[in-house]
C-alpha distance (Angstrom), angle and dihedral (degrees) to the residues before:
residue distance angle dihedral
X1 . . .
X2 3.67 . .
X3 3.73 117.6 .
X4 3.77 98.4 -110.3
X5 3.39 85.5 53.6
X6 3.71 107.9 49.8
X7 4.18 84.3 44.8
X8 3.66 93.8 55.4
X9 3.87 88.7 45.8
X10 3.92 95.0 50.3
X11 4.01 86.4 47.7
X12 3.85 98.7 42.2
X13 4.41 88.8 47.9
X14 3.28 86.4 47.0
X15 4.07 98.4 49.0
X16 3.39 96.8 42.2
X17 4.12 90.1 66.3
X18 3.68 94.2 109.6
X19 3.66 94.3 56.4
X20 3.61 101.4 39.8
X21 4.04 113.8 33.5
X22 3.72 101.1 9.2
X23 3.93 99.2 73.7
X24 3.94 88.0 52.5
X25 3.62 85.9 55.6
X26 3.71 101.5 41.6
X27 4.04 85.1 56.3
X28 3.52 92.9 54.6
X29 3.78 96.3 52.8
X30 3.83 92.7 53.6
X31 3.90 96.7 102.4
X32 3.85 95.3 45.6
X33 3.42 117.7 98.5
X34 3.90 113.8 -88.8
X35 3.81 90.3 -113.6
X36 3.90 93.6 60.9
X37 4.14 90.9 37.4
X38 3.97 89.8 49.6
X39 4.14 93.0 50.6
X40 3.63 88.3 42.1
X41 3.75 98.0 55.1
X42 3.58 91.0 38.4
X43 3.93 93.1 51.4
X44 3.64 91.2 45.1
X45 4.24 94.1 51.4
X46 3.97 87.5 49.0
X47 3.54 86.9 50.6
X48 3.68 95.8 49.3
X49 3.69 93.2 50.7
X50 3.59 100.2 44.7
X51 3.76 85.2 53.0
X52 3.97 101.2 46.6
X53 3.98 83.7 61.4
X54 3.34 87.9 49.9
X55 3.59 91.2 56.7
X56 3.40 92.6 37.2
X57 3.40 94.0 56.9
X58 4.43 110.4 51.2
X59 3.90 100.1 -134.2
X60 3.75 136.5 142.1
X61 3.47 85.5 -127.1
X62 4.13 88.0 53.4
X63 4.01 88.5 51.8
X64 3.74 89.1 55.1
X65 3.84 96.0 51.4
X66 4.29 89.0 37.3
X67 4.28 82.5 59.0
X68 3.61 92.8 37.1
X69 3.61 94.3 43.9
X70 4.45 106.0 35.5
X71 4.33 86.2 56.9
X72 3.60 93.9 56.1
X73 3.88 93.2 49.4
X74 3.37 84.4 47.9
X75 3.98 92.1 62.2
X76 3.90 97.1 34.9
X77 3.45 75.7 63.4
X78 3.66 105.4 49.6
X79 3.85 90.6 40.3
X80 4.27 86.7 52.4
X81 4.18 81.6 50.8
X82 3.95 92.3 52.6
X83 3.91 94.3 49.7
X84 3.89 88.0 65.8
X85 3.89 88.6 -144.7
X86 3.93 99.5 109.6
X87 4.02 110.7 85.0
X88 4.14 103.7 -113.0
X89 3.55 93.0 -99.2
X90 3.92 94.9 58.7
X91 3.53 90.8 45.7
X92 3.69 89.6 49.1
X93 3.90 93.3 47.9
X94 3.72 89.2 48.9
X95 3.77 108.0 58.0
X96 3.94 97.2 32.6
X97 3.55 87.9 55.8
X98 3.98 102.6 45.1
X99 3.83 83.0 41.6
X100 3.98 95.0 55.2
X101 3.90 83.9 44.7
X102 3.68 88.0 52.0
X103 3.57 95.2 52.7
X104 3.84 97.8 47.7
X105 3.48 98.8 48.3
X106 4.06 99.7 46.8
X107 4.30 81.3 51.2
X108 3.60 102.4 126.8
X109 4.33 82.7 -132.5
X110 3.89 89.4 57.1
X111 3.69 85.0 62.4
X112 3.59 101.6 42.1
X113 4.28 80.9 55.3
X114 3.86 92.2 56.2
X115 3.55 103.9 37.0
X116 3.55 88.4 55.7
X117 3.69 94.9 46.2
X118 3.80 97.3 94.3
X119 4.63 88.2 34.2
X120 3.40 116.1 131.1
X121 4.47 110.3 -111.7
X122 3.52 96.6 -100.0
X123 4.31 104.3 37.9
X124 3.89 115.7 72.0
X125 4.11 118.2 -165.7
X126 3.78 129.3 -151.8
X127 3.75 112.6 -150.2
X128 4.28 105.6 -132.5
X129 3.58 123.9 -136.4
X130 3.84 121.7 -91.7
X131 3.83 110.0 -103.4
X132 3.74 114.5 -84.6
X133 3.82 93.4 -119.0
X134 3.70 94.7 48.0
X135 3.96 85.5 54.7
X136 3.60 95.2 62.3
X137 3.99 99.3 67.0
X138 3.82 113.4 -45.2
X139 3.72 93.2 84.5
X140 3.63 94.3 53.3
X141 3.79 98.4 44.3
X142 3.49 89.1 49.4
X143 3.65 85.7 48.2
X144 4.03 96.9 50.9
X145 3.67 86.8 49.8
X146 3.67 98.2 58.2
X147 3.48 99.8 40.6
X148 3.86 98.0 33.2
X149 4.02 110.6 43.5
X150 3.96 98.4 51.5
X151 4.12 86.8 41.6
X152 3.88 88.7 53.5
X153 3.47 98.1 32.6
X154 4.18 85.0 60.5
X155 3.95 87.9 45.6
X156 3.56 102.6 51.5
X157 3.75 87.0 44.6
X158 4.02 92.5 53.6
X159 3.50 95.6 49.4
X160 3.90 93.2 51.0
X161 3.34 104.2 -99.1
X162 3.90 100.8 124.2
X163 4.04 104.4 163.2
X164 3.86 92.0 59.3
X165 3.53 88.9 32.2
X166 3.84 87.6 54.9
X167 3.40 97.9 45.8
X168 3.58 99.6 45.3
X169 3.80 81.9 51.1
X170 3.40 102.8 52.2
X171 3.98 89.7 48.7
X172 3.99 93.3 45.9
X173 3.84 92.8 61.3
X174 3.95 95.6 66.2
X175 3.94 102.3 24.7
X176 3.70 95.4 52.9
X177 3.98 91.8 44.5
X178 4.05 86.4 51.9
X179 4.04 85.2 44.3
X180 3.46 102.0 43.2
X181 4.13 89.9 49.2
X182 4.10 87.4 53.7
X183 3.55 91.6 50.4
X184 3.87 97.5 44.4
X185 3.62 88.2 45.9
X186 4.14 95.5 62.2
X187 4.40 76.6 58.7
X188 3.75 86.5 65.5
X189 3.39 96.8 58.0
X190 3.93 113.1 110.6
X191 3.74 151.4 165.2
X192 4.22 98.3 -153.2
X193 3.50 126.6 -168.5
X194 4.00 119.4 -160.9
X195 3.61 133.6 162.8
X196 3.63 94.0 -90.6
X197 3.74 92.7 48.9
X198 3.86 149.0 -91.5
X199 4.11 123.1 -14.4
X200 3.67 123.6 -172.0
X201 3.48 107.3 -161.7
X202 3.78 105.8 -168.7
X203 3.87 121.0 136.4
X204 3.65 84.7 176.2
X205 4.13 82.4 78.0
X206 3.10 108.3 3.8
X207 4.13 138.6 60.3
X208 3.55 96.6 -132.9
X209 3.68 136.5 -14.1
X210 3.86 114.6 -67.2
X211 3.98 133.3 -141.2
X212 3.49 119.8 -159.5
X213 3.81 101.5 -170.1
X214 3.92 120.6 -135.1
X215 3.86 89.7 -107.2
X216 3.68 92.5 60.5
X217 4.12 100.2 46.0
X218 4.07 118.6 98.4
X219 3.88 92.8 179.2
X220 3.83 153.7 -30.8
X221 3.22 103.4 -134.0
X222 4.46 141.4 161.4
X223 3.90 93.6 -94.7
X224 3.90 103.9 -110.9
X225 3.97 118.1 -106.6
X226 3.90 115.1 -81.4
X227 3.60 89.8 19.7
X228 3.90 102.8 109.7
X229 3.43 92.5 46.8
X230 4.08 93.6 46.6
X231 3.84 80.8 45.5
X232 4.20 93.3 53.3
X233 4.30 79.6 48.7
X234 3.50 89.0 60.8
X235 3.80 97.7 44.3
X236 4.08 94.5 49.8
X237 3.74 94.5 44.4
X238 3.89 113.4 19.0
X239 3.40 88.0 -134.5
X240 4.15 120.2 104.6
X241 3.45 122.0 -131.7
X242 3.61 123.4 -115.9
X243 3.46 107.6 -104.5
X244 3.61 127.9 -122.7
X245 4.14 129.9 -94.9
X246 3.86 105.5 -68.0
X247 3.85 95.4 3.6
X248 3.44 120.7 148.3
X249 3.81 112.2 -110.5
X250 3.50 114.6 -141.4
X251 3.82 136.8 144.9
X252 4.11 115.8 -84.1
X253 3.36 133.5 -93.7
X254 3.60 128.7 -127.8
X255 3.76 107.7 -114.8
X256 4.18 112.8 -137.2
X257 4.23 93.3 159.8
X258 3.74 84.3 100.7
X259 4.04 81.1 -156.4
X260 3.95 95.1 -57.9
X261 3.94 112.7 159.4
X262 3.77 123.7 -119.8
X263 3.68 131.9 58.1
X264 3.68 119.5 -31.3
X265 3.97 123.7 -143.3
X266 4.01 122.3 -148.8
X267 3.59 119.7 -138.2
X268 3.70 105.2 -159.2
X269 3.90 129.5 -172.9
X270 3.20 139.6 -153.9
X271 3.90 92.7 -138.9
X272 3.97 132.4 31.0
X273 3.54 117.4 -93.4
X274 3.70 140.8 -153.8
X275 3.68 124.3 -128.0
X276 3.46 132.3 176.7
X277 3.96 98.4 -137.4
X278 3.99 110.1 -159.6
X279 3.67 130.7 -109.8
X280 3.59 145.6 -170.7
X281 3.63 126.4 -42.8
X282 3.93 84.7 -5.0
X283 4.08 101.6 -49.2
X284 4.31 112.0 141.5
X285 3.55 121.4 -163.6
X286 3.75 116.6 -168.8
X287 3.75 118.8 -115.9
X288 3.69 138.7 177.8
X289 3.68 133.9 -119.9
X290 3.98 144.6 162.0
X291 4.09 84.6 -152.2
X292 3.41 157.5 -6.6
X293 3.74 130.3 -108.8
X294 4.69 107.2 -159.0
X295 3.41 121.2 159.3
X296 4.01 112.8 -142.3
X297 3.82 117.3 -165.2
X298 4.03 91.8 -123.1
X299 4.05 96.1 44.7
X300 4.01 92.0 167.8
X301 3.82 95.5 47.2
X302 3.56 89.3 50.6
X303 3.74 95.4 52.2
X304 3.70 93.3 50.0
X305 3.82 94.8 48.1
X306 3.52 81.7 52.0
X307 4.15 94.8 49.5
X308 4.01 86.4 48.2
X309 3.54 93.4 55.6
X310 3.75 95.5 45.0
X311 3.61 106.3 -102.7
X312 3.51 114.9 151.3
X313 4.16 104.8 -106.7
């Protein structure tokens, strides 16, 4: 789907929210008290304004409040469906739609569009993949935390029950400012391509941003089969492997896929480089490599952008 497209998409699921999942929801807040239904409905209008500017406006910041933001829609709407109160069509209306939303905006192409929203012309970036471990239930509790403590904390406290309600918001304040910083940061993940080369931005691994200038590249290429895992040898033991019969021997490459899923792309050079790989609680330590090993979420697209700007792939 052409850019355009998919943006106008994204904005016109999103817009539509009032006329799709919000009467489901409305119908299922009927037999709370009108405290509770009044913050609700005003919470969930803020929310659907701050987030049409957000996808109005093609940020990294507006990808991180679109994937904040579609989930949560998508469980107002389950929640309306388990009430019973909405008539089947409502209910119907409701969770098709947040789930289409859903699926567009976690499309690894809708985040290629907003990342490169605020680009300059001539650089394209390629979001990465979330680490593999942070995939399997990190991501979501830190999710459920920013989206559900301040949203309970404001329900408790409209229907009256103010030392939950205080507590909850006391705790939301700082946990969903730690959350909401995790989650933006796996939006500032990128494979970039300029005219004077190749920049991984990813503080997740590394210090600080890294160019590897055209001079220095050998290749972009699909990282050959047993290589991550020969690579993650390396990175435990500082010791290589010994390759396999009729391998090609060649100097390692620093792994950066943190364990993400999908295709992986080698960055080779023709010279070794040093990066300052990032630590804990913002430590570096400089280590060497002949490559990188990053995992984008559109692997082929990146490879041909790279082949129509003369890379070697």
């Amino acid at each position: 789907m052409p850019d355009r497209m998919l943006t106008w998409a994204v904005r016109g699921l999103w817009a539509l929210l009032p006329f799709t999942v919000w009467p489901a929801v409305g119908a299922a807040l009927r037999h709370e008290p009108s405290a509770v239904g009044t913050t609700a409905v005003v919470g969930a209008w803020v929310v659907w304004g701050v987030v049409l500017v957000a996808a109005l406006v093609r940020t990294p910041l507006g990808l991180t409040a679109l994937r904040c933001a579609a989930p949560a829609v998508l469980a107002a709407a389950v929640a309306a469906v388990v009430t019973g109160d909405p008539s089947p069509l409502a209910m119907a209306a409701a969770v098709a739609w947040s789930a289409l939303l859903s699926a567009v905006v976690f499309l690894p192409a809708t985040a290629i569009v907003w990342v490169n929203g605020p680009a300059y012309p001539n650089e394209r970036r390629f979001p990465l993949v979330a680490p593999g471990p942070l995939l399997l239930g990190p991501i979501e509790v830190a999710w459920a935390l920013l989206v559900g403590l301040p949203a309970s904390a404001a329900l408790l406290l409209a229907g009256g029950r103010w030392v939950l309600g205080g507590v909850l918001a006391g705790v939301a304040a700082p946990v969903a400012t730690v959350a909401a910083r995790a989650l933006h940061g796996l939006s500032r993940r990128w494979l970039v391509f300029v005219p004077a080369g190749v920049v991984v931005h990813d503080r997740t691994t590394l210090a600080d941003p890294v160019l590897f200038q055209r001079q220095v590249i050998a290749s972009l290429t699909p990282a050959l089969a047993g290589a991550l895992r020969r690579r993650t040898s390396v990175a435990r033991t500082g010791t290589p492997s010994a390759p396999s019969a009729g391998a090609p021997v060649a100097p390692d490459s620093l792994d950066l896929t943190e364990g993400a899923p999908g295709l992986a792309l080698e960055l080779r050079l023709v010279e070794e480089v040093a990066l300052a790989r990032a630590g804990a609680r913002g430590s570096a330590h400089e280590q060497a490599a002949w490559g990188v090993l990053v995992t984008p979420g559109r692997p082929g697209e990146a490879l041909a952008y790279a082949a129509a700007h003369h890379l070697p792939v």
